[in-house]
C-alpha positions in Angstrom: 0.1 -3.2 -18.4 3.5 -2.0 -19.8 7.0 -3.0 -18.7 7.6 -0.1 -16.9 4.3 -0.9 -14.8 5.7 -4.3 -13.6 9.1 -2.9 -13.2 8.2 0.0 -10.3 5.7 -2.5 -9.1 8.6 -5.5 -8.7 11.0 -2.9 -7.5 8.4 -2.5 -4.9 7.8 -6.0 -4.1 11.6 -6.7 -3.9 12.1 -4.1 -1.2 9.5 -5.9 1.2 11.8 -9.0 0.2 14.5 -7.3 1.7 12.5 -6.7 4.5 11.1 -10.3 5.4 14.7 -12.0 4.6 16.3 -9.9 7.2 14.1 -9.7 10.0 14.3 -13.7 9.6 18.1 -13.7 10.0 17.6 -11.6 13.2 16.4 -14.7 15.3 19.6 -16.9 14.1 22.2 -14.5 14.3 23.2 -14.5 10.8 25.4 -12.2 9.9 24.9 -9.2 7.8 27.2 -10.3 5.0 25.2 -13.0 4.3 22.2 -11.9 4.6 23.3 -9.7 2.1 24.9 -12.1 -0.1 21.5 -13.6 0.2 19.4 -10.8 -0.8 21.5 -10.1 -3.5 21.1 -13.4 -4.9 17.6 -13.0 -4.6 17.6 -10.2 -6.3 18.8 -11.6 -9.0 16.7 -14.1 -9.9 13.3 -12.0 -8.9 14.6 -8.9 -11.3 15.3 -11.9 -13.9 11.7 -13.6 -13.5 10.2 -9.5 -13.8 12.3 -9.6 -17.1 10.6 -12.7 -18.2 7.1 -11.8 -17.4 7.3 -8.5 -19.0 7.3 -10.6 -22.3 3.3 -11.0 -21.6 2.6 -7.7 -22.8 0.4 -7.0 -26.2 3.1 -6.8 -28.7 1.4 -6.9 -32.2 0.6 -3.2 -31.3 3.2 -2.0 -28.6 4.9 1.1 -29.3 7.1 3.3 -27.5 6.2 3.8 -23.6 6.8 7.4 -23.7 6.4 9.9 -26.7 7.8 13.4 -26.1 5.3 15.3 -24.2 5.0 12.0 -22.2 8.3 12.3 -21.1 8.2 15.9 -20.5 5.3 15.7 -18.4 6.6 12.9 -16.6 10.0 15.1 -15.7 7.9 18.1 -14.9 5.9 16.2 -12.7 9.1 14.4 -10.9 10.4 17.7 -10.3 7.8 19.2 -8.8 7.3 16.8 -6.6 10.5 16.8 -5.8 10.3 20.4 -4.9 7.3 20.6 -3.4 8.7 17.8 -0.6 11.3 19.6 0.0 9.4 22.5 1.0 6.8 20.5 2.7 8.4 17.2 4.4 9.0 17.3 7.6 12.6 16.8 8.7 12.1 14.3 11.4 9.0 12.3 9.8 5.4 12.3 11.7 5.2 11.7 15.6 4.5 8.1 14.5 8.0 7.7 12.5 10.0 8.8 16.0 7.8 7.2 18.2 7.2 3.9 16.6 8.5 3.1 12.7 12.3 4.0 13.6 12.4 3.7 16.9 11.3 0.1 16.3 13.9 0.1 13.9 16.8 0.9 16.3 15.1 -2.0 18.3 15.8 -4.1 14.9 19.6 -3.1 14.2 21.0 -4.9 17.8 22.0 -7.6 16.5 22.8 -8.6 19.9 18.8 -9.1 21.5 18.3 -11.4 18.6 19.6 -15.1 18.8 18.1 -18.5 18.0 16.8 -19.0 22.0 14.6 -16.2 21.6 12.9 -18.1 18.7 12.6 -21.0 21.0 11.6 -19.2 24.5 9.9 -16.0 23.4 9.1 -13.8 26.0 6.4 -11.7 24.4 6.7 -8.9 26.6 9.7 -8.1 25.6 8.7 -6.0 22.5 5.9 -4.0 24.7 8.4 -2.5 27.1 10.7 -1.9 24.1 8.5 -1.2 20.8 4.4 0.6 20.6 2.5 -1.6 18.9 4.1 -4.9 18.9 1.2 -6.5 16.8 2.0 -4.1 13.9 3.8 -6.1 10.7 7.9 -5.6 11.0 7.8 -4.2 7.2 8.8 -1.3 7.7 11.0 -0.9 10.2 13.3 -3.8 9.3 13.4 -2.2 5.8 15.3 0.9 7.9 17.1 -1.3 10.0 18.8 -3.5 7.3 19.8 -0.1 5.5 21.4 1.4 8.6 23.0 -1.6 9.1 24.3 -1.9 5.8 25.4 1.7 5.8 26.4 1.9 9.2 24.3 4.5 9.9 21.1 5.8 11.7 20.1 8.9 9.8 16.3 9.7 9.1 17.6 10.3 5.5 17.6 6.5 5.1 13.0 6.2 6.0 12.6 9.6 4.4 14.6 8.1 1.1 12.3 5.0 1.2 8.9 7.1 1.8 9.7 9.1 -0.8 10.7 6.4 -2.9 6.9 5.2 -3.0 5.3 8.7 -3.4 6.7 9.1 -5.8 5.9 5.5 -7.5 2.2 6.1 -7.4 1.7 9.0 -9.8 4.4 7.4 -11.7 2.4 4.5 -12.0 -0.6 5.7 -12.2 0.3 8.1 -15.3 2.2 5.2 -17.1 -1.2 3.0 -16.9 -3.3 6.2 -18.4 -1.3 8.0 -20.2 -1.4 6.0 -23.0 -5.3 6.0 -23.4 -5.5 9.7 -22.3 -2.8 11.9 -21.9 -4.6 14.7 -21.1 -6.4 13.0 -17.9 -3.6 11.2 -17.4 -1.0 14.6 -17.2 -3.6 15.6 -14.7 -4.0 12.9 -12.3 -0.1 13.0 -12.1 -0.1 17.2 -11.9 -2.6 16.9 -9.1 -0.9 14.8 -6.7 2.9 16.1 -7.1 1.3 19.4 -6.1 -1.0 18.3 -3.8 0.9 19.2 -0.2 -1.3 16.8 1.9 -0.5 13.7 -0.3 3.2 15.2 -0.2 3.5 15.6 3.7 1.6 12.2 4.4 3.4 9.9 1.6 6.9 11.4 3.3 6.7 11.0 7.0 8.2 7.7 7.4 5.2 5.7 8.1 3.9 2.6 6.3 0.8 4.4 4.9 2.2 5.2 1.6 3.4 1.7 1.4 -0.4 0.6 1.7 -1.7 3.3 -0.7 0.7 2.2 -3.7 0.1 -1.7 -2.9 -3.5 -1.1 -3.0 -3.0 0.1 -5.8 -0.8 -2.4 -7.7 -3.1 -5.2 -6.6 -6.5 -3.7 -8.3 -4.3 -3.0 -11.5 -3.0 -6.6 -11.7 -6.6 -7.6 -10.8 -8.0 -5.3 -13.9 -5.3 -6.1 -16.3 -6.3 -9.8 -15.7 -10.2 -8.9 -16.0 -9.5 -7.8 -19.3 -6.9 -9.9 -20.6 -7.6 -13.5 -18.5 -3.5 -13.8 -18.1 -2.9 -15.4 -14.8 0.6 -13.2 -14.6 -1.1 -10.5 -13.7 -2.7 -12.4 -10.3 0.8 -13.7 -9.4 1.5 -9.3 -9.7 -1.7 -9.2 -7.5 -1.0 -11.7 -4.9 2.7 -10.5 -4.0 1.4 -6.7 -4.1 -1.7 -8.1 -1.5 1.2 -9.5 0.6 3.8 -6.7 0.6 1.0 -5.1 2.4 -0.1 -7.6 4.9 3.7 -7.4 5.8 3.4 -4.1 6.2 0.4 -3.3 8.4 -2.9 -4.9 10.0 -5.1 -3.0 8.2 -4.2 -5.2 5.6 -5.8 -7.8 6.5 -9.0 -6.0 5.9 -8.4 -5.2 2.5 -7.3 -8.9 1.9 -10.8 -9.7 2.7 -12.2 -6.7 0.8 -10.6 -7.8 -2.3 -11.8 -11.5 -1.8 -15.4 -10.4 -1.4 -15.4 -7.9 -4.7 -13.1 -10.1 -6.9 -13.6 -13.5 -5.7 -15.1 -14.1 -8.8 -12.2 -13.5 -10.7 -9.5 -14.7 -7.9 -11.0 -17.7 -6.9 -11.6 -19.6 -10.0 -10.1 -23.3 -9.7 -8.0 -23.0 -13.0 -6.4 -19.4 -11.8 -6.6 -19.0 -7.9 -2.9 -20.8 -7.8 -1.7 -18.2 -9.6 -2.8 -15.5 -6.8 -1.6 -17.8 -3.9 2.1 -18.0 -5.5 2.0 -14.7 -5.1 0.8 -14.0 -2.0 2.2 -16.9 0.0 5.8 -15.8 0.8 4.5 -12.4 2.7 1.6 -14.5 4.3 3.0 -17.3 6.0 6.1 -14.5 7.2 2.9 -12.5 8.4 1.7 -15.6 10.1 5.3 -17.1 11.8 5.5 -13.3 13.0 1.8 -13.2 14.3 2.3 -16.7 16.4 6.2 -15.8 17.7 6.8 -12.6 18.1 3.3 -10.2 17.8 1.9 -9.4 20.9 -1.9 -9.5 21.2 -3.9 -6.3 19.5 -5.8 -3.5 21.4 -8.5 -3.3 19.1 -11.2 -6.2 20.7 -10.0 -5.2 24.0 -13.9 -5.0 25.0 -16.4 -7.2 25.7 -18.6 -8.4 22.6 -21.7 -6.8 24.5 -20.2 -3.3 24.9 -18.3 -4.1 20.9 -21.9 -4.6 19.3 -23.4 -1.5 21.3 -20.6 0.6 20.0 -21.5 -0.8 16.1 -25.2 0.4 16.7 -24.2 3.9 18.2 -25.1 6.0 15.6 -23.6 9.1 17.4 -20.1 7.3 16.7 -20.7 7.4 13.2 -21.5 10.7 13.3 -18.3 11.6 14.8 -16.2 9.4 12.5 -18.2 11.2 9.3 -17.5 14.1 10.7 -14.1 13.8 10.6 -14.2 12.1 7.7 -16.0 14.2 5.2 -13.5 17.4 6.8 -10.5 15.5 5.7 -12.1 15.1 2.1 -13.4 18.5 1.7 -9.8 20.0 2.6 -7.1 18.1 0.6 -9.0 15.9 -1.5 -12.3 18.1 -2.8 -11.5 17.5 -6.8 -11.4 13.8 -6.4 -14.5 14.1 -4.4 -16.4 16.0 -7.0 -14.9 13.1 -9.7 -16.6 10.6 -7.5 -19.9 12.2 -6.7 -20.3 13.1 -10.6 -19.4 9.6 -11.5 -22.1 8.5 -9.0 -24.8 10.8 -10.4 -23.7 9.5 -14.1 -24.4 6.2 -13.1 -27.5 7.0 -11.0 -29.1 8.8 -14.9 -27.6 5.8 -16.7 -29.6 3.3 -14.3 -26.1 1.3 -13.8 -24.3 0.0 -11.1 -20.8 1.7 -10.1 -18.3 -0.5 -10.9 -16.8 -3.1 -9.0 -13.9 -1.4 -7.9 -15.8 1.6 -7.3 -18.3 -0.8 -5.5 -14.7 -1.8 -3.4 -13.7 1.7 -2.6 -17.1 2.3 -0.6 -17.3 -0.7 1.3 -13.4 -0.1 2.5 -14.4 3.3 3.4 -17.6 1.8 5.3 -15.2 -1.0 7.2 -13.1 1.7 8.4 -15.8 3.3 9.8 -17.2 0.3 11.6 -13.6 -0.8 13.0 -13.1 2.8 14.1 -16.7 2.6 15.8 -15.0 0.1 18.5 -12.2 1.8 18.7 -11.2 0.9 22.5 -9.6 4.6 22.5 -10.9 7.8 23.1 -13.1 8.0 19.4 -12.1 11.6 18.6 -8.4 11.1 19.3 -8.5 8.1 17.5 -9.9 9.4 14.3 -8.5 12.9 14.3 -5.2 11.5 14.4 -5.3 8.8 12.1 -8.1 9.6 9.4 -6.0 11.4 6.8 -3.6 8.3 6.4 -6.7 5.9 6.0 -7.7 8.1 3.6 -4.4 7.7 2.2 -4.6 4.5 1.6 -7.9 4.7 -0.9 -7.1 7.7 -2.6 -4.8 6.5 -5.6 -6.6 3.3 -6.1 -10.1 5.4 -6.6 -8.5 7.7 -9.2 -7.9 4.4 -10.8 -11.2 2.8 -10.4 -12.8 6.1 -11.7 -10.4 6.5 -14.5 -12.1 2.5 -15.4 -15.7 3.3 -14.5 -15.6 6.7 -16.5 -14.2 4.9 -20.1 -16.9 2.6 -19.7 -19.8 4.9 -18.5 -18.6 6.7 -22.0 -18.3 3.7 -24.1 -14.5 4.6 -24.7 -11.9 2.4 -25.3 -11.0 0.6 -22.4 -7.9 1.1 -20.3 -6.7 -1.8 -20.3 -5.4 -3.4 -23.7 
């Protein structure tokens, strides 16, 4: 992992600091200033500790991070995407930006319904009649929030900046990890998803999906860079990305478990699992203090367990999730299927297993299934209107995971140096 790698991911990270040091000051009525003042301190010794750790990088062979068609592809690729949004975003965000993210956030900028006694006497009511979905992570919205406040303002400009802001980090990020090994792949990967108008639409309407696609991703990079290089940096890179995303939404907390099943192996080892928990222990106890105080029970297990297990054997559920599921794949996302299924058919002639994260991809696409199987919501509602951000969330960490099975189904240097 170069630098530049750790630098978009920490710039990442730091934002989600923002966000979990301010909604924090909301229950104590501290003033913006100084929560400021804070955060800018903060800042300063985070972007000073990135600056450090970027000294763990191979240096006997390092060379320039960008060569000349690099750069130009990189620029090309920025402006198209930049483009393309512009003719593609929607001006207002998705229904579930107005409706939820920045309303929420309005609910997060009076200063004046926050004060130490609600800490103390909690009525947790008081976010249902206000807020939808009370139980979701604060991430987010008090991101938006501390912005308006800060600029005195409540313009969409300030979620669309920050949506965009992170679609535009994962092909960044994913063409600085490649490009290096393959330019031509990499240039690509990167061409594909700036001109891809679903990935464009759904990474800029103000919702936290894009947030979970790019931390996703950081997390199985740091996880890979340490597989190959046994340097516990990368799993403090790792744990902190894990967390950004538990503070931003529940499904989280799947993936959390995902990632200990597939890589426990490599997390859990006595000498090196400290090094994860550093990183993932800010976001997770703030995840915790907000689930205990202020969340307000989910909807999902809203059924009895009898009628939950008869939902997880209806096959005729799963039917109607596939179905939606494999539409949403065949319309916006038919190359990377055809990558997969030829990777899958490689493996199946080499008589190999996929890859672990391969191997991770399919069982967090089979998870979704079974959570949206007890769906307490009308099923085809719940999936038609929420499938193409779950498939979000995979997407740019499977172009990843294939980009790693491939150079070793090939016997080609590795990705990672």
């Amino acid at each position: 992992m170069n630098r530049n790698s750790v630098f978009i991911i920490g710039i990442a990270i730091f934002l989600v600091g923002i966000s979990v040091v301010y909604f924090f000051s909301l229950p104590f009525g501290v003033p913006l200033s100084i929560t400021a003042l804070f955060i800018l301190l903060f800042g300063f010794f985070f972007f000073k500790y990135i600056f450090n750790i970027t000294k763990f990088e191979v240096q006997n062979n390092d060379r320039p991070i960008y060569n000349i068609l690099s750069y130009f592809v990189l620029c090309f690729a920025l402006f198209l995407l930049t483009k393309n949004t512009n003719n593609v975003a929607e001006k207002y965000g998705g229904w579930d930006a107005w409706w939820f993210w920045n309303y929420r956030a309005k609910y997060f900028t009076d200063n004046s319904l926050w004060n130490i006694k609600t800490l103390e006497t909690y009525d947790k009511d008081l976010l249902v009649q206000r807020v939808a979905h009370a139980d979701y992570p604060p991430g987010l919205s008090s991101l938006v929030a501390f912005f308006w406040r800060l600029f005195n303002t409540q313009s969409t400009s300030v979620p669309f900046c920050i949506s965009f802001l992170f679609a535009a980090f994962i092909p960044v990020l994913l063409f600085i990890e490649l490009h290096k090994k393959n330019l031509l792949i990499a240039s690509i990967i990167i061409l594909w998803l700036v001109t891809n108008e679903n990935y464009i639409l759904e990474g800029t309407l103000m919702l936290s999906d894009i947030w979970i696609s790019f931390f996703l991703l950081a997390t199985i990079i740091g996880i890979e860079h340490y597989r190959a290089s046994s340097n516990p940096n990368f799993l403090i890179l790792s744990g902190a990305s894990l967390g950004c995303s538990l503070w931003t939404k529940n499904e989280a907390l799947l993936l959390l478990f995902m990632i200990i099943v597939f890589y426990g192996v490599n997390l859990l080892q006595k000498n090196v699992f400290r090094y994860f928990i550093i990183g993932l222990i800010v976001p997770m106890c703030a995840l915790f203090i907000f689930k205990i105080f202020y969340a307000t029970p989910g909807d999902l297990f809203v059924s009895n367990w009898h009628e939950t297990i008869h939902k997880l054997t209806d096959i005729k559920r799963y039917e109607t999730i596939w179905s939606y599921f494999i539409k949403e794949i065949n319309i916006h996302y038919n190359s990377l299927k055809k990558v997969f299924l030829a990777y899958l058919i490689i493996c199946f002639l080499l008589r190999k297993l996929p890859s672990v994260g391969v191997l991770f991809i399919i069982s967090c696409i089979t998870s979704y299934f079974m959570v949206y199987s007890i769906t307490p919501h009308n099923l085809d509602w719940h999936v038609s209107t929420s499938i193409d951000r779950l498939v979000l969330h995979l997407a740019p960490a499977l172009v990843y995971v294939l980009f790693i099975g491939f150079s070793k189904l090939l016997h080609r240097k590795q990705i990672i140096a």
